[in-house]
C-alpha positions as CSV (number, residue, x, y, z in Angstrom):
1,X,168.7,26.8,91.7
2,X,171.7,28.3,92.9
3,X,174.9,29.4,91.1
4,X,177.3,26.9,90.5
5,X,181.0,27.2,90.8
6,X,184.1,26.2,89.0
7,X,187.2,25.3,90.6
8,X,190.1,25.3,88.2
9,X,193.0,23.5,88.4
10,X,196.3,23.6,85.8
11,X,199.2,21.8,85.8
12,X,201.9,21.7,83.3
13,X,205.1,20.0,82.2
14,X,207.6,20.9,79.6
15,X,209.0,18.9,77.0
16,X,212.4,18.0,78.2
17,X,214.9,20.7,77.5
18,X,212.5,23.6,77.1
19,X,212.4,25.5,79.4
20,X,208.6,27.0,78.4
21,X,205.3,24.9,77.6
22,X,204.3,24.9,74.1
23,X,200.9,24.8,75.7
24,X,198.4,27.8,76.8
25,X,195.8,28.3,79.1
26,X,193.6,31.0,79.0
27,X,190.8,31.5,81.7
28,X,188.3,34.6,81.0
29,X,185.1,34.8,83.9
30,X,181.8,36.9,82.6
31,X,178.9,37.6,84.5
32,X,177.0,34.7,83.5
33,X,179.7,31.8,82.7
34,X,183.3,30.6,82.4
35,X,185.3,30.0,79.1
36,X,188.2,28.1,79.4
37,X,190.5,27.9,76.6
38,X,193.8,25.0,75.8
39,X,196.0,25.3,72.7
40,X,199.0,23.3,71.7
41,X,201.5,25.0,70.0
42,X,202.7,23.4,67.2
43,X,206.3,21.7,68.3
44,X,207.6,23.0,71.4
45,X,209.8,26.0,73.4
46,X,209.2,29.2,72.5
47,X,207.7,29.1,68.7
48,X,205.4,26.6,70.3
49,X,204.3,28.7,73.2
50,X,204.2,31.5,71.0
51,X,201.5,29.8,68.7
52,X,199.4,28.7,71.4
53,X,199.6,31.3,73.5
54,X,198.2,33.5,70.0
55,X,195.1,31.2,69.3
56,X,194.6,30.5,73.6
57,X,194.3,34.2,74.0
58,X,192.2,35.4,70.6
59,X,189.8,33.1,71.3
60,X,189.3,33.5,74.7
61,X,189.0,37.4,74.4
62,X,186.8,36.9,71.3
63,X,184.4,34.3,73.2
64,X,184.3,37.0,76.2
65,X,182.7,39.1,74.1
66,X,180.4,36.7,72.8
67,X,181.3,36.3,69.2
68,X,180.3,33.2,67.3
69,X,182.1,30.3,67.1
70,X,182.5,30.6,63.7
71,X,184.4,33.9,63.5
72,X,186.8,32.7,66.2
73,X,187.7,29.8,64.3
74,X,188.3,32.3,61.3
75,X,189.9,34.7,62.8
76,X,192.4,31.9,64.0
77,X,192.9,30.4,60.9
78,X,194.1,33.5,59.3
79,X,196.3,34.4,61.9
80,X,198.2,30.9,62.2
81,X,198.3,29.5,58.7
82,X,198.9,25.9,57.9
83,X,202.2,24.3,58.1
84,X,203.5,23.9,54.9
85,X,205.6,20.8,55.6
86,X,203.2,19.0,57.9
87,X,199.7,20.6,56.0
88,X,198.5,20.8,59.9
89,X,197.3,23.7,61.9
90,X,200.4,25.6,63.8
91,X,198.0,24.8,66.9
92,X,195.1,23.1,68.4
93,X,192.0,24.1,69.9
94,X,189.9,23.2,72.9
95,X,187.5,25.3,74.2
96,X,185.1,24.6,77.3
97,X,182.0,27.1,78.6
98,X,180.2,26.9,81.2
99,X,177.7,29.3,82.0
100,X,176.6,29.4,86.2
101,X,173.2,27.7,86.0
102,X,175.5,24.2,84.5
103,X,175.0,24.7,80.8
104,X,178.2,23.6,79.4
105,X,179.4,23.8,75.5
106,X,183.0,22.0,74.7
107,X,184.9,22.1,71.7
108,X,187.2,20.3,70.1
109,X,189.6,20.7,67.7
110,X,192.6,18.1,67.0
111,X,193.1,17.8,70.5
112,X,192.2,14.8,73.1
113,X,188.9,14.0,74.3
114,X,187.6,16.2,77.5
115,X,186.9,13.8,80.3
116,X,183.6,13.7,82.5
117,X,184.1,12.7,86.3
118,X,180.0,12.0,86.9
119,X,178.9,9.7,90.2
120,X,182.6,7.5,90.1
121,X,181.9,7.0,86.4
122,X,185.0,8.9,83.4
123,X,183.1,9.0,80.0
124,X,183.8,11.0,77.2
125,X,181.9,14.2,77.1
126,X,179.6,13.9,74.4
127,X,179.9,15.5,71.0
128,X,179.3,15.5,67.4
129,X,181.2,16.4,64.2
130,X,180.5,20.1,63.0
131,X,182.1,21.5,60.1
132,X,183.0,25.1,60.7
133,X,185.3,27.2,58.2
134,X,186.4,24.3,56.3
135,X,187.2,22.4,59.1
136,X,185.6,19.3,61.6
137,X,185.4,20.3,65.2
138,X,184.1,18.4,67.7
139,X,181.2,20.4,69.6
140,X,178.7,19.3,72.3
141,X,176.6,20.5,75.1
142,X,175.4,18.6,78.5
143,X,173.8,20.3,82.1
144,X,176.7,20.0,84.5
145,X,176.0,18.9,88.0
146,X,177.1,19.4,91.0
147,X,180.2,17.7,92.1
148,X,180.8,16.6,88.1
149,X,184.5,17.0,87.4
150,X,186.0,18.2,83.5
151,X,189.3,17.2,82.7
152,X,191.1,18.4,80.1
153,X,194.4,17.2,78.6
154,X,197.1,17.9,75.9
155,X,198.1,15.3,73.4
156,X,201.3,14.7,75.4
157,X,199.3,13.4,78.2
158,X,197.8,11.0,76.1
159,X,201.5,10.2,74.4
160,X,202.9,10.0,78.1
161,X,205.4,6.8,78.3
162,X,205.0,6.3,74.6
163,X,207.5,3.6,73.1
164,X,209.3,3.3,76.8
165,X,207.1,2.3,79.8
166,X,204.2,1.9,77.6
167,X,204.1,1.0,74.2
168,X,201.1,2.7,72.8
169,X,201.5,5.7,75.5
170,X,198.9,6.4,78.9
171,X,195.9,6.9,76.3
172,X,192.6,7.7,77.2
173,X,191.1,4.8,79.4
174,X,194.6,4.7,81.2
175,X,194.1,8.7,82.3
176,X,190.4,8.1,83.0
177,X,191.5,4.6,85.1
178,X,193.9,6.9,87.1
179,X,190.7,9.4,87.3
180,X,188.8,6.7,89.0
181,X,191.8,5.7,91.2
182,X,192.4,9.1,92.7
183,X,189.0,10.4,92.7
184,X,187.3,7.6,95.3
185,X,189.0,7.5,98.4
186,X,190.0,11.4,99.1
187,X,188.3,14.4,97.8
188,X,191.0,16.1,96.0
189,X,191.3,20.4,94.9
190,X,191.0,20.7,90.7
191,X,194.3,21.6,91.3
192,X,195.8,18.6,93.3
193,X,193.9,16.6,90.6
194,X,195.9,18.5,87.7
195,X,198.8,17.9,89.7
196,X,198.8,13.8,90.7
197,X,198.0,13.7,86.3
198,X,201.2,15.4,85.3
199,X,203.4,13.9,88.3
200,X,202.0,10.4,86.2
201,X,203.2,12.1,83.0
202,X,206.8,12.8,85.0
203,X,206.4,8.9,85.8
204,X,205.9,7.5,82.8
205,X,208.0,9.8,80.3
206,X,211.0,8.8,83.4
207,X,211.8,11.9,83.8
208,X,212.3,13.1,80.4
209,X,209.1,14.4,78.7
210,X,209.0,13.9,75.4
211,X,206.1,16.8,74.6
212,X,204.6,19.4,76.7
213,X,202.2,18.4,78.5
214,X,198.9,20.2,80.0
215,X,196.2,19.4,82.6
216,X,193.4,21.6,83.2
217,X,190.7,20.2,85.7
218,X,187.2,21.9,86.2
219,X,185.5,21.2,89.6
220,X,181.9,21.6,89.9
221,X,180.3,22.9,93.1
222,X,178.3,25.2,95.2
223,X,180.4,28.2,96.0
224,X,181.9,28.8,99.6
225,X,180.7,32.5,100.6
226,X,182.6,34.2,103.4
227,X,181.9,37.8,104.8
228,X,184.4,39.9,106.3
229,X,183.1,42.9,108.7
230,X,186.2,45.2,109.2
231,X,185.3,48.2,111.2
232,X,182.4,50.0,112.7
233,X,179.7,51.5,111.0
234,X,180.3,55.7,110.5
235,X,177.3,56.2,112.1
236,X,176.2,54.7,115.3
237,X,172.6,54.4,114.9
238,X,173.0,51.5,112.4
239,X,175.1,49.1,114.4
240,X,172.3,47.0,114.7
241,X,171.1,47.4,111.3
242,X,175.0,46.2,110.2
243,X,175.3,43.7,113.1
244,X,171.9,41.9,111.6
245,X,173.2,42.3,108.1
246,X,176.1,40.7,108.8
247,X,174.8,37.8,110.5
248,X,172.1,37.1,108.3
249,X,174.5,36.6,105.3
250,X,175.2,33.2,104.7
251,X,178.8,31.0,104.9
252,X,181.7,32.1,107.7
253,X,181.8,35.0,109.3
254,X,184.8,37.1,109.9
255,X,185.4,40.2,112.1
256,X,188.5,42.2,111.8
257,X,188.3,44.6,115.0
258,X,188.0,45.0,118.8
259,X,185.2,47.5,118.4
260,X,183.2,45.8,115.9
261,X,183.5,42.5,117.8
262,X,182.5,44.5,120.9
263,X,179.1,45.9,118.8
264,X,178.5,42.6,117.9
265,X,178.9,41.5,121.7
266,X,176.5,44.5,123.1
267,X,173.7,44.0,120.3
268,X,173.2,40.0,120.5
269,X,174.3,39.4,124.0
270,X,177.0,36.5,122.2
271,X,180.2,36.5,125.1
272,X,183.6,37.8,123.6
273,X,186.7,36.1,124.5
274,X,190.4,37.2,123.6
275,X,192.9,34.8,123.8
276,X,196.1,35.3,126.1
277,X,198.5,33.3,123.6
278,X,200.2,35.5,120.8
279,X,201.2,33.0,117.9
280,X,202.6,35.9,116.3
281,X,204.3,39.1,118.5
282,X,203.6,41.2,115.5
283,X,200.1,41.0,115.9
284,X,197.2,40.9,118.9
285,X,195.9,37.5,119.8
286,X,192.3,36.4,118.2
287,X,189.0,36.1,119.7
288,X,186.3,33.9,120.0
289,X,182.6,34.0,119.7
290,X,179.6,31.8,119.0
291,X,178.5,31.4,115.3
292,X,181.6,33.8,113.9
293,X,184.9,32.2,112.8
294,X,186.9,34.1,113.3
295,X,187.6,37.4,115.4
296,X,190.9,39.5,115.2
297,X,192.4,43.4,115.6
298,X,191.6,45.5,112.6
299,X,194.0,47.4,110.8
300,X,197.5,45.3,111.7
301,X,196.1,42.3,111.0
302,X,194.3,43.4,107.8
303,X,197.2,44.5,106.5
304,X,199.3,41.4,107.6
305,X,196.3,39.3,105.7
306,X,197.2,41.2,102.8
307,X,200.9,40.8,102.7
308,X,200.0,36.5,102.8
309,X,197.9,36.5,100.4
310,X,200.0,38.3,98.1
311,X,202.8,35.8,98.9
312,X,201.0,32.4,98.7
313,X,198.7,30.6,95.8
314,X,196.9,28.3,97.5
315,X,199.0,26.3,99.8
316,X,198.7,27.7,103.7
317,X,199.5,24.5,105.4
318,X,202.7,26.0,106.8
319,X,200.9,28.9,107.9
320,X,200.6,30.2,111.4
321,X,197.9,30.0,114.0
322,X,197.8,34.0,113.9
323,X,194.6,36.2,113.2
324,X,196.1,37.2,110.0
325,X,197.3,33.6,108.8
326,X,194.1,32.4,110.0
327,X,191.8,35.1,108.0
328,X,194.1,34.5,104.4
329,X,192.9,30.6,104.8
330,X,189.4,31.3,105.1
331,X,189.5,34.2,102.5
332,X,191.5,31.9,100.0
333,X,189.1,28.6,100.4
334,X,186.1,31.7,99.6
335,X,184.8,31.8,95.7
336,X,182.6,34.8,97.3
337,X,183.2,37.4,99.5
338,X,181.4,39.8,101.1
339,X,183.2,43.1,102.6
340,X,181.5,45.5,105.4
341,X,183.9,47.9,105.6
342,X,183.1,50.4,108.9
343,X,183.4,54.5,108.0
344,X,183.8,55.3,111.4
345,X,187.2,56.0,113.5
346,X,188.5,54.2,116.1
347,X,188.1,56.5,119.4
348,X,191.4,55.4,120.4
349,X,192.9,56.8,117.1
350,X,191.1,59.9,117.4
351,X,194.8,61.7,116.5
352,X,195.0,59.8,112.9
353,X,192.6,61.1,110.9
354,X,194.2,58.8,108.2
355,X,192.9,56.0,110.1
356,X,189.9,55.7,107.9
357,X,191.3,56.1,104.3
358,X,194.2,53.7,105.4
359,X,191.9,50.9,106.1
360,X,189.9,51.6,102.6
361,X,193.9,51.3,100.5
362,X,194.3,48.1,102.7
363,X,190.4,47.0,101.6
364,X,190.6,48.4,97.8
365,X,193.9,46.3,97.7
366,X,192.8,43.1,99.5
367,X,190.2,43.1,96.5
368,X,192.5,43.6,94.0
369,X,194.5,40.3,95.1
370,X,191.7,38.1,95.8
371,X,189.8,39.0,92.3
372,X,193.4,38.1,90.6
373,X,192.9,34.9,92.4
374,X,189.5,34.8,90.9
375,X,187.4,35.2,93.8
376,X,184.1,36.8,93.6
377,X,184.5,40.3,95.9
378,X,181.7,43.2,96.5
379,X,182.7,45.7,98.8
380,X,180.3,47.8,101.1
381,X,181.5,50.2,103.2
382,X,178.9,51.1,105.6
C-alpha cells in the first residue's frame, strides 16, 4: 500500500483584546508518522500562550523521540502544576499520530472531541477512558483512510456564540453540521477548512471572541510527487540514462534549462517549443513539450522560484504566468519532490566557473524553504 499523506491546516483566533492565542500548535514529522500536538493555555494572552506553548512543545519533542505516553504526561504535570484556585491543569492536552501506513492514535485530555470526516459522515473518533499518572485521558486508535478528514478544535470553538447568538454555544453537532455543509459540494485545502471554522467562530462570537480559539484540520491523501530536473548531467554519456530516470519517475515533471530541455528533445524525439510571449521581462519565456509540465531557463528562473516561495504560504492565485511563478505553484501543491540537479556547465557560460556551485546555493536553498514548508525533498545531483 502506498504512503499516505497528511495535509495540515491551522487556523486561529484570539480572544478579544489579546493580541496572542492562548492556544499552541506543535507539528513534529518522523520518518514513519506525524504527531500533531494542541494545548490550551490556561486563560488567555500571554500567560496563556506561555502555558500552552510549554506543554504543546514538551510533548511534541518527547513523542518525536518515541517516549511513552506515560512519561510525557509526567513530565507535564510537573512542569505546569495545578491551579490552586481552579484545582485544574494550567493547560490541556490533545495529541494526534499518525504513522504513513494510516495507523492513527488520539488523545485526549480536557479538551473537545477530535472529529472524523469519513464518506460525508462526522463521528466522534473513537476512544476509551485510560487512567494515566493519576489522571483520565481519553485514548483510541482507528486505520485512517484515504480521503478521511481529522478535525481538531479548542474549547472556544465549541463555546463559540455562547449566551449571545446561541445560548448553549456552536457545540459539537453544530461544528460537525458545518463539517458536512462545507465538505459536500467543493473539495476544500485542510487549511481553507480551518479557515471557513474560525471565520464561523468570528460569526458567532460577533466579532468579539470571547476565548481563543484553535482549528487544526488533518487531510488524508495520496501524496502529489513532482520532479524537478535543473541542469545537464556532468558527464555526457549519461544523458540518456538521466533523461530515462527522469521520465520514469512518477507525478509532474519539471525542467529548469534550455540545454536539458534540448537533451530531452534529442534523446526521445518529443518537439520543443519556446514561447514568443514574456509574462515577465525579467525572465525568458517557458517552453512546451509533451508529457512535462513545465519547461523554463535555468539559473534566472530558479532563483526567481526561490525568491516566491520564500515570500508566499500557500496562496499563488495572484501569481504570474511566468516560468518562475509557474514552477513555485507546482512545487508548493508537491508533498514530494524529487531534484536532478545537472554537474555540468553551461557551454555558453564557459567564462563563469561559478556557474555550477551557484546553481547548487540556489538548489541547497530551494530545499531549505520547501522542507520548512514541510515538503518531502531528496536532492540528486547527477
Amino acid at each position: 500500500m502506498p504512503q499516505l499523506h497528511y495535509e495540515v491546516g491551522i487556523s486561529q483566533l484570539p480572544k478579544m483584546n489579546e493580541e496572542l492565542c492562548g492556544d499552541t500548535v506543535a507539528v513534529e514529522t518522523t520518518d514513519s508518522s506525524i504527531i500533531v500536538v494542541i494545548s490550551d493555555g490556561l486563560g488567555s494572552g500571554v500567560k496563556a500562550n506561555i502555558l500552552s506553548t510549554l506543554t504543546a512543545r514538551i510533548a511534541a519533542g518527547m513523542l518525536k523521540r518515541k517516549s511513552p505516553l506515560a512519561e510525557v504526561v509526567k513530565t507535564i504535570a510537573h512542569t505546569l502544576p495545578v491551579c490552586r484556585q481552579r484545582k485544574i491543569a494550567y493547560s490541556t492536552l490533545q495529541v494526534i499520530i499518525s504513522s504513513f501506513e494510516g495507523q492513527t492514535t488520539v488523545v485526549e485530555f480536557d479538551c473537545p472531541t477530535t472529529c472524523l470526516l469519513r464518506q460525508g459522515n462526522v463521528v466522534p473518533f473513537p476512544t476509551v477512558n485510560k487512567e494515566i499518572a493519576g489522571k483520565i485521558f481519553k485514548i483510541g486508535q482507528l486505520e485512517i483512510q484515504q480521503d478521511d478528514v481529522l478535525v481538531a478544535v479548542s474549547d472556544g470553538v465549541i463555546h463559540a456564540g455562547i449566551g449571545g447568538l446561541l445560548k448553549l454555544g456552536w457545540g459539537w453537532n453544530g461544528l460537525a453540521d458545518r463539517l458536512l455543509e462545507i465538505s459536500r459540494p467543493i473539495r476544500l485545502t485542510s487549511r481553507q477548512i480551518s479557515e471557513e471554522i474560525i471565520n464561523c467562530c468570528q460569526g458567532y462570537y460577533t466579532g468579539q471572541p470571547g476565548d481563543d480559539c484553535t482549528a487544526v484540520v488533518i487531510k488524508t491523501r495520496f501524496p502529489n510527487k513532482l520532479c524537478l530536473w535543473a541542469g545537464p548531467p556532468r558527464d555526457s554519456s549519461n544523458d540518456e540514462t538521466i533523461v530515462n530516470k527522469f521520465l520514469n519517475k512518477p507525478g509532474k515533471k519539471v525542467i529548469a534549462g534550455g540545454t536539458t530541455a534540448n537533451i530531452v528533445n534529442r534523446i526521445t524525439g518529443i518537439p520543443l517549443k519556446v514561447s514568443l510571449t514574456y509574462q515577465n521581462t525579467n525572465l525568458p519565456p517557458i517552453g512546451c513539450m509533451e508529457g512535462i509540465d513545465l519547461v523554463t531557463e535555468g539559473i534566472l528562473t530558479l532563483n526567481s522560484t526561490v525568491d516566491i516561495l520564500q515570500s508566499i504560504d500557500d496562496d499563488l492565485s495572484e501569481r504570474f504566468s511566468d516560468g518562475a511563478s509557474l514552477m513555485a505553484k507546482l512545487l508548493i501543491r508537491a508533498d514530494v519532490i524529487d531534484i536532478l540537479a545537472g554537474g555540468a556547465i553551461n557551454p555558453a557560460h564557459q567564462s563563469f566557473p561559478f556557474e555550477v556551485n551557484l546553481k547548487r546555493q540556489i538548489i541547497t536553498k530551494m530545499k531549505k524553504i520547501l522542507e520548512n514548508k514541510g515538503k518531502l525533498v531528496t536532492v540528486e545531483y547527477v
